[in-house]
C-alpha positions as CSV (number, residue, x, y, z in Angstrom):
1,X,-5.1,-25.7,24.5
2,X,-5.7,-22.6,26.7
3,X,-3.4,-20.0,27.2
4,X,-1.5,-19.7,30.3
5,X,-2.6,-17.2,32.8
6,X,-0.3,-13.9,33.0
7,X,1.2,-13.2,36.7
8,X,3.0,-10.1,37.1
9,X,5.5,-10.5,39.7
10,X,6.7,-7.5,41.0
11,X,9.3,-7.9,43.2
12,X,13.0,-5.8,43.8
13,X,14.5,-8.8,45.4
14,X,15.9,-10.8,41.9
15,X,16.5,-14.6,43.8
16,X,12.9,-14.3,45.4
17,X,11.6,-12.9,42.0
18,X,13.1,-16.2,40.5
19,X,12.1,-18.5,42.9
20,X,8.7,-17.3,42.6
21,X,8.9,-17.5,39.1
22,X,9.8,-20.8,39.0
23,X,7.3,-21.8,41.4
24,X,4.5,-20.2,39.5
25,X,5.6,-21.7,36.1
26,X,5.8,-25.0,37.5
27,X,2.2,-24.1,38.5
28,X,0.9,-23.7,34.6
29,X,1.2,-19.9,34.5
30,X,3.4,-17.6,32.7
31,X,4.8,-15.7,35.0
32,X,6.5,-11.9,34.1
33,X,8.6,-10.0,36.1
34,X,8.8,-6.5,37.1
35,X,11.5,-5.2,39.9
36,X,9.1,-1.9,41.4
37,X,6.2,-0.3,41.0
38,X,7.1,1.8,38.1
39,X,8.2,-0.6,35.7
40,X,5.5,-2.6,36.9
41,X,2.7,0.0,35.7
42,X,4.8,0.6,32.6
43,X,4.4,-3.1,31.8
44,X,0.4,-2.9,32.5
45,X,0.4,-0.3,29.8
46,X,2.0,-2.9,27.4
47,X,0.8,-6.2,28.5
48,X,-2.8,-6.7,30.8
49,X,-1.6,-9.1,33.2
50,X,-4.3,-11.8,34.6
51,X,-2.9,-11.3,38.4
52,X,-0.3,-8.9,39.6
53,X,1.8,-10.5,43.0
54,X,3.3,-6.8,44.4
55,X,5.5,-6.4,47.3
56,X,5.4,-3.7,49.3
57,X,9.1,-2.5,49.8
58,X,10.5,-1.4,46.8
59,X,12.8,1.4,45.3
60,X,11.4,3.8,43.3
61,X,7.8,3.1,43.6
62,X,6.7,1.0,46.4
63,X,4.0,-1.7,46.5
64,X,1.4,0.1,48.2
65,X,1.6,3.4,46.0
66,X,1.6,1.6,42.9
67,X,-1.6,-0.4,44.1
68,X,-3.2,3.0,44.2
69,X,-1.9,3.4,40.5
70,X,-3.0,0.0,39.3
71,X,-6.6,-0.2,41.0
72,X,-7.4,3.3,39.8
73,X,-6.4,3.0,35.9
74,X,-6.6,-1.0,35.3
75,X,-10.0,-2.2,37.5
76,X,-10.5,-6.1,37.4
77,X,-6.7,-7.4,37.7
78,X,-6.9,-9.1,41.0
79,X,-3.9,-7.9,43.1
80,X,-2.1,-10.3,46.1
81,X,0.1,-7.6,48.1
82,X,3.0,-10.2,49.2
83,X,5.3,-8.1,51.8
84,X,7.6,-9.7,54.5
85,X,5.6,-7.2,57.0
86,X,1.9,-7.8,58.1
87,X,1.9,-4.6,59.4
88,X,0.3,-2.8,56.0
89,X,-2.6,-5.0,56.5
90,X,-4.9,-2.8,58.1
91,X,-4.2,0.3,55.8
92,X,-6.9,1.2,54.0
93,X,-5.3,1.4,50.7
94,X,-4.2,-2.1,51.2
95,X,-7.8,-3.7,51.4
96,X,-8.4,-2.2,47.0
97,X,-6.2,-5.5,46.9
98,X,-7.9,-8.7,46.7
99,X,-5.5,-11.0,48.8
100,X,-2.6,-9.9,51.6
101,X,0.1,-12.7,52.2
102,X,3.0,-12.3,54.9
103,X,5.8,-13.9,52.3
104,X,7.0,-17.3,54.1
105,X,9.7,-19.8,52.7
106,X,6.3,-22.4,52.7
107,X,4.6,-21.2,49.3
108,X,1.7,-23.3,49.2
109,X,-0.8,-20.4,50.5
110,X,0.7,-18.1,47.4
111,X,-0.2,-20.6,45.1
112,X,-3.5,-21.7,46.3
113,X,-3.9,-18.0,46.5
114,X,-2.9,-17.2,43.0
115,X,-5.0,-20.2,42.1
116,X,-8.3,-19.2,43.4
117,X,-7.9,-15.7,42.3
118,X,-7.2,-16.7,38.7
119,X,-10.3,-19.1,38.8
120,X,-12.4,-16.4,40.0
121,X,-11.5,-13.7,37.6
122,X,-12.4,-16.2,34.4
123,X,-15.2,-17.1,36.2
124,X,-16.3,-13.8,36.4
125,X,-14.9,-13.1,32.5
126,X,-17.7,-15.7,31.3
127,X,-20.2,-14.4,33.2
128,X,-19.5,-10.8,31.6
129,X,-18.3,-8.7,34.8
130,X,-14.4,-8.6,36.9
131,X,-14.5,-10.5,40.5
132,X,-15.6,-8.9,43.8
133,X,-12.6,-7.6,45.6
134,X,-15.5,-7.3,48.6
135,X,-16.0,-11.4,48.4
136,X,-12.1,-12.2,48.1
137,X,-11.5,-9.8,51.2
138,X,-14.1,-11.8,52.9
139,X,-11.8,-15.0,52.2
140,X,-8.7,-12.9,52.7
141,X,-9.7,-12.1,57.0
142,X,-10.7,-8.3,55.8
């Protein structure tokens, strides 16, 4: 049997952090909570995650500045930035991530987004390189 794929879920929020949680586990993954950016990156350190879900707004370290963090030190995670604002989509520090999501009480889109992101980075493990963040903004409207 193969392992379960990692999601970090970084998310201050605790009843959306469960829900998506829940959702994802129901999905096959094993998903692994982190409430800001900080403990998130601490966690990377520990445990290499197969996809990181971040939100943006966050106490201590928000979404966007631990994406810097992440895509600097820890190249080929594929990163959804999942914020209840669209209006970080067109920052320039938010196209390093591989997916943008508005967050919507429909969660189909997360998880055909987590999904295909997953797919893509084993895909790209057996061929011997980490997926194109240029070919999954492409898919993403960037």
């Amino acid at each position: 049997m193969e392992p379960k794929a990692k999601v970090l879920i970084v998310e201050d929020d605790e009843s959306q952090g469960f829900l998506y949680s829940e959702e994802l586990r129901e999905e096959g993954y094993d998903p692994l909570l982190a409430r800001n950016g900080k403990e998130a990156i601490q966690f990377i350190k520990k445990t290499r995650p197969d996809l990181i879900l971040l939100d943006i707004f966050m106490p201590v370290m928000d979404g966007m500045e631990a994406l810097g963090r992440i895509v600097s030190k820890h190249k080929g995670i594929p990163i959804i930035l999942y914020s209840s604002s669209p209006n970080y989509r067109q920052d320039f520090l938010s196209w390093t991530a591989d997916a943008y999501l508005v967050k919507s009480s429909d969660l189909t889109e997360l998880k055909e987004t987590v999904k295909r992101l997953i797919r893509q980075r084993q895909v790209g493990i057996q061929k011997g390189g980490s997926h194109s963040k240029k070919d999954a903004a492409k898919k993403d409207g960037r």
